[in-house]
N, C-alpha and C positions, 0 to 999 in steps of 0.2 A: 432423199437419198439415204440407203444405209449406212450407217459408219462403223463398220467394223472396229474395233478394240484390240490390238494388237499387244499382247502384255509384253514379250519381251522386247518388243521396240522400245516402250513408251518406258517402262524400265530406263532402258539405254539413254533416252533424250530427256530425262528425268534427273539423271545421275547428275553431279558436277563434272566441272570444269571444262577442257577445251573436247569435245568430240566431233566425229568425222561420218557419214553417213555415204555409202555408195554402194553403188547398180546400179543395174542398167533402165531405161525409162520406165515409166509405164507403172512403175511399181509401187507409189505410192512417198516417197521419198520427201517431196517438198509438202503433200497434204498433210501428212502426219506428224509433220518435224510444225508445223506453223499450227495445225489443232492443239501440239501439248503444250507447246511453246506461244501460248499466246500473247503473253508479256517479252518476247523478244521483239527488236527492232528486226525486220528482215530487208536483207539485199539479195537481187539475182546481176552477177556479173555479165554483162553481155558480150557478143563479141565485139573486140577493139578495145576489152579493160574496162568500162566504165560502169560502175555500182549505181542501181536503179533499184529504189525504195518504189514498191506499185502503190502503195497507201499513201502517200504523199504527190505520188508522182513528180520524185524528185530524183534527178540523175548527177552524178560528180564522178569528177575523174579522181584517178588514184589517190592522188596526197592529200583532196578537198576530205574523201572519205579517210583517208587515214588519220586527220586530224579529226572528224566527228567518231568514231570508232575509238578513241583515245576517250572521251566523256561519254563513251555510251556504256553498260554496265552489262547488258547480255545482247548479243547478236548471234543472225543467222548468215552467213553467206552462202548463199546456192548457185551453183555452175562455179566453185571456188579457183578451179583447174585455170579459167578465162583471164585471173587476173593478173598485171603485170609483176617482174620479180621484186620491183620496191615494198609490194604489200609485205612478200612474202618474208621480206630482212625485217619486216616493224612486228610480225607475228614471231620469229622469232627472238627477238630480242626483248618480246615481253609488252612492250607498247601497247595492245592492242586489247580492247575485253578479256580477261578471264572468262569469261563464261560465252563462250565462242563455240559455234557449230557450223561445221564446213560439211557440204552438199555438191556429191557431185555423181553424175550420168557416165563416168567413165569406168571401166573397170582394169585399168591397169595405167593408165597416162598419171594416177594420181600418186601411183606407187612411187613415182621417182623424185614425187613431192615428200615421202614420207618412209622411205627405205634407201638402202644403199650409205654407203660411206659420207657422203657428199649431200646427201637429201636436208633441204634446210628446214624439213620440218619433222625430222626424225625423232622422237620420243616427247614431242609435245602434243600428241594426240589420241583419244582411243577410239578405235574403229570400229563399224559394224556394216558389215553387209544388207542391206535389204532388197530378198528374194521375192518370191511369190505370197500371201497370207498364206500363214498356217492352219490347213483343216483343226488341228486343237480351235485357234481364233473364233474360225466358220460355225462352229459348232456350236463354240460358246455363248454366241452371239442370240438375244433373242427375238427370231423372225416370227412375224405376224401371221405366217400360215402355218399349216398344220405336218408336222414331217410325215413324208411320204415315199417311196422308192424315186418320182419324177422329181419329188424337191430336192432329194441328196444328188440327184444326175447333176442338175441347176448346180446345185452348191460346188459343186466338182469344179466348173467354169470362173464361179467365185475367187479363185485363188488368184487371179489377174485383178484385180482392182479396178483396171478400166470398163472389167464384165457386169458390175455389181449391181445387180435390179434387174440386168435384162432377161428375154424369157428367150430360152434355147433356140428358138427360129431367129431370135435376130441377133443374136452371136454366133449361128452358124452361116446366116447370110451376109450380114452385116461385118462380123469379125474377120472378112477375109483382107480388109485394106490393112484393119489394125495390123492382122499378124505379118504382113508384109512387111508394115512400116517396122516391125519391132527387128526381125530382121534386116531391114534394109538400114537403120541406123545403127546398127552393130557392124555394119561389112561394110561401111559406104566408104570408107579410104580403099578398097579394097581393089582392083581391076576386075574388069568383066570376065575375064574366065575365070576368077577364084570366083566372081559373084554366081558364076554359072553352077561351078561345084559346088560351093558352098550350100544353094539351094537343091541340088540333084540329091546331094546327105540329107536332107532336109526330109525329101520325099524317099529315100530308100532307107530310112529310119522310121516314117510314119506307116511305110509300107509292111513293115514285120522284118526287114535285115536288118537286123541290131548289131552283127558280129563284125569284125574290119573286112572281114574277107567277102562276107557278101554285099559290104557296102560297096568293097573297088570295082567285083565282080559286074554293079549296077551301074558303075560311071565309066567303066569300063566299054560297058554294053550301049550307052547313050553317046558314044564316040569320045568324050572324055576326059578321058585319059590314053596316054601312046603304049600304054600295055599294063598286064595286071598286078600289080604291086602295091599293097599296103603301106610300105615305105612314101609312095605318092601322096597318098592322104592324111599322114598322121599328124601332118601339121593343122591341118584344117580341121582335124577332128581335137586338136588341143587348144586352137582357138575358141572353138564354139562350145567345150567344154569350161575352158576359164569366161568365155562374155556371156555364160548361162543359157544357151540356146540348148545345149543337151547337156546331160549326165551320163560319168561312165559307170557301172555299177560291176564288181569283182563278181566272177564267177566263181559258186564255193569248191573248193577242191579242187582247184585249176589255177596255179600258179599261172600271174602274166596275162589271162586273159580276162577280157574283158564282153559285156554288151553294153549297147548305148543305146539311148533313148531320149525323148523329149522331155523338155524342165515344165514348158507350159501347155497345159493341155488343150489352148485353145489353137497354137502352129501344131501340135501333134494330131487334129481331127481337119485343122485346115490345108495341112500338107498333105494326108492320107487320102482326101476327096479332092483333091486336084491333082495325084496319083491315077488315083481308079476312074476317074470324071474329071478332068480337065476345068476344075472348079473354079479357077482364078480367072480363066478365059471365055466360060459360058455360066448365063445366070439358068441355072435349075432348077426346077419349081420347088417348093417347101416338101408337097407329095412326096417326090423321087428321092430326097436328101434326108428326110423324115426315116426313112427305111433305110437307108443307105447309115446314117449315123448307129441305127437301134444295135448293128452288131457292131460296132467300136466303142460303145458305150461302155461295155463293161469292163474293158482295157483300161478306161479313165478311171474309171468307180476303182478298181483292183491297185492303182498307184496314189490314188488320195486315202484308201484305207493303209497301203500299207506307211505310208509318209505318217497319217496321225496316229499308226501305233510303231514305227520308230520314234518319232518324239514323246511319244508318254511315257513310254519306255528308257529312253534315251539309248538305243539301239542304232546298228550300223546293218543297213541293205545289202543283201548279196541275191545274187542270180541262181536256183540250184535248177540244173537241168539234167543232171543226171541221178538216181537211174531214170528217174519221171521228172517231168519240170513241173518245177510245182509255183503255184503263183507267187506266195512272199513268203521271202527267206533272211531274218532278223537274227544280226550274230551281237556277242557282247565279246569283244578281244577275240579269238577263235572259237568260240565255243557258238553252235546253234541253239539262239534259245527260243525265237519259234517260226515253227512253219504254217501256213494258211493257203486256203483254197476261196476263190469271191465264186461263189453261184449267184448271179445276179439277174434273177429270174421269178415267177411268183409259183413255180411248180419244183416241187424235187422231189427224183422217185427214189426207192427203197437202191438199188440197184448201183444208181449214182453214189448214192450215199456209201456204201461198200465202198465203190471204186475210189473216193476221197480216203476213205479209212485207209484202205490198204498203204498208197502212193504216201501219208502221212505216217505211218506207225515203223516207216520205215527210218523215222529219227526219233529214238524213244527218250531221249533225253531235249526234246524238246517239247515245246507247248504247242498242243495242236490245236487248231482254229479254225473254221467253219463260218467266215461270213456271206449275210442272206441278209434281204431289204426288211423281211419280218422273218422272227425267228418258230412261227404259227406251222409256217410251210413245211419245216424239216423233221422228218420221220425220227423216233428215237435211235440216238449215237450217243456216245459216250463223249465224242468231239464238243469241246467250248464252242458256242454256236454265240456269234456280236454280229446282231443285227441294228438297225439304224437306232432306236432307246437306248441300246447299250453305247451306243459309240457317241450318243450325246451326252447320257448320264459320265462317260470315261473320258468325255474334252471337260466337261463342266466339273471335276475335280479339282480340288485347289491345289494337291499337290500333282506337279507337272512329272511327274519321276516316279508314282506307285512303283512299287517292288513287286516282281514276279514271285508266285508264288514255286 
């Protein structure tokens, strides 16, 4: 199995003292916390309270662990949310390791462990979210084959952890239980008609309505909702915003609004073919879904380019759709510092190429970009042309933050 290297995790769980690790499943959270940490004791709290060491296969109720926890010098506990509030008065009042890492699968239940007036574990902890691996990560990484426009589709998948090795027929056949399940343990308190909506967004965001008003327009259209109103949904669209299921991303030049879209690109192409083909409910040959995926592909390819150059950058994503929509749009405070177009194709004629110029030159104070799987294809432009060598040689820099020129 691969092991991807995640720097600014391992960073994080590298640091001292007591720190805090959460998101939502799937993401890698307990693998990485126990590879860096391999001189910690680890506990996963189960449900009903009780700390189960798996290396030992030794299980103790609260106080039994409170007392060994008091002689242990670095500890993990994962699913830390599960355990009764006695731990929680011995953490803090210091009792307990110093060098403590709490792990957990929720993304907002733990906040009440660690925010608010009343949280008894408020300023003893520092936190880190873990998302998707970062295309930088992906990049850096180095894989036994030879990069290629097919290998970077792959690597695109890559960002979910539980993808890592597979070859794109069995993450697109095989991934459809996953992405279910990642959803479905996100919304499973939820009732059946929020569960209904909640996936109807799902599929009228994979579908290309990013904007609120053609998402209500769609659940509106599918019975629903009892009439059309944005205000119906925006609760549901701030949920699955905060448990990572989608992102909102500003539209530039447009106070207020917004588009959405998917976090992980594997519910983004499994929602979209169970959309257009009923994929969750009939199996499809490889043939028929083979084709069917070639034109979403470059949808995916165009948000993991523009993800690894907000981070190298350390830039903030906007949406520009007017006068032309153009694919990535990278601001620093208000100001646009670049825009990009993904031709993700092995042909680019003269013609095309004009048509990019124009639709980019209309932000001259930004940096214009031209990504292509090889940069052999594209006829001379004066466009920065980052094709896949540039975007490896630009993850495998040491410094994470180059300066635009």
């Amino acid at each position: 199995m691969s092991i991807i290297r995640r720097k600014r995790l391992e960073e994080f769980l590298k640091s001292k003292g007591r720190r805090l690790l959460y998101g939502r499943r799937k993401t890698g959270k307990t693998f990485y916390a126990r590879l860096v940490l391999g001189d910690y004791d680890y506990f996963i709290v189960r449900r009903g309270g009780l700390f189960y060491n798996p290396v030992e296969d030794l299980e103790l109720d609260a106080r039994s662990f409170i007392r060994l926890c008091r002689r242990l010098d670095k500890v993990i506990v994962d699913e830390f949310h599960r355990a009764p509030p006695v731990f929680f008065d011995i953490v803090q009042t210091g009792e307990c390791s110093g060098e403590l890492v709490f792990i957990t699968s929720t993304l907002h239940y733990h906040k009440r462990l660690i925010e608010g007036v009343d949280a008894p574990l408020k300023g003893l902890f520092t936190s880190y979210r873990v998302g998707l691996i970062s295309p930088i990560d992906l990049l850096r990484h180095e894989w036994t084959v030879e990069p290629c426009k097919e290998w970077f589709e792959t690597l695109v998948f890559y960002q979910e952890p539980v993808l890592i090795d597979r070859k794109i027929m069995d993450i697109v056949i095989g991934g459809k239980d996953i992405a279910q399940s990642l959803v479905g343990e996100v919304l499973s308190e939820e009732d059946q008609v929020a569960v209904e909506r909640f996936n109807a967004i799902l599929e009228a965001v994979a579908a290309g309505r990013t904007r609120l008003t053609e998402i209500t327009g769609y659940l509106y259209s599918r019975g629903l909702l009892p009439k059309q109103t944005t205000s119906m949904i925006t609760k549901y669209m701030d949920i699955m915003v905060k448990t990572g299921l989608l992102e909102r991303i500003p539209v530039w030049g447009k106070k207020r609004r917004h588009v959405y879209r998917h976090v992980s690109p594997l519910t983004s192409i499994q929602y979209y073919l169970h959309t257009r083909y009923e994929h969750f409910d009939i199996q499809l040959p490889w043939g028929f879904l083979e084709k069917a995926i070639s034109q979403y592909l470059p949808l995916l390819v165009e948000q993991f380019v523009e993800r690894l150059l907000a981070e190298a950058w350390g830039l903030k994503t906007v949406k520009i759709l007017e006068p032309d929509e153009i694919d990535i749009g990278l601001v620093e405070y208000k100001k646009l510092r670049i825009v990009g177009e993904v031709k993700w194709k092995n042909k680019i004629s003269r013609s095309e190429i004009k048509r990019i110029e124009s639709k980019l030159y209309n932000y001259p104070e930004a940096e214009k970009i031209l990504i292509v799987p090889d940069e052999t294809i594209v006829p001379e432009t004066e466009l920065k042309i980052l094709d896949i060598r540039k975007m490896i040689e630009l993850a495998r820099k040491q410094n994470l933050a180059p300066k635009l020129k």
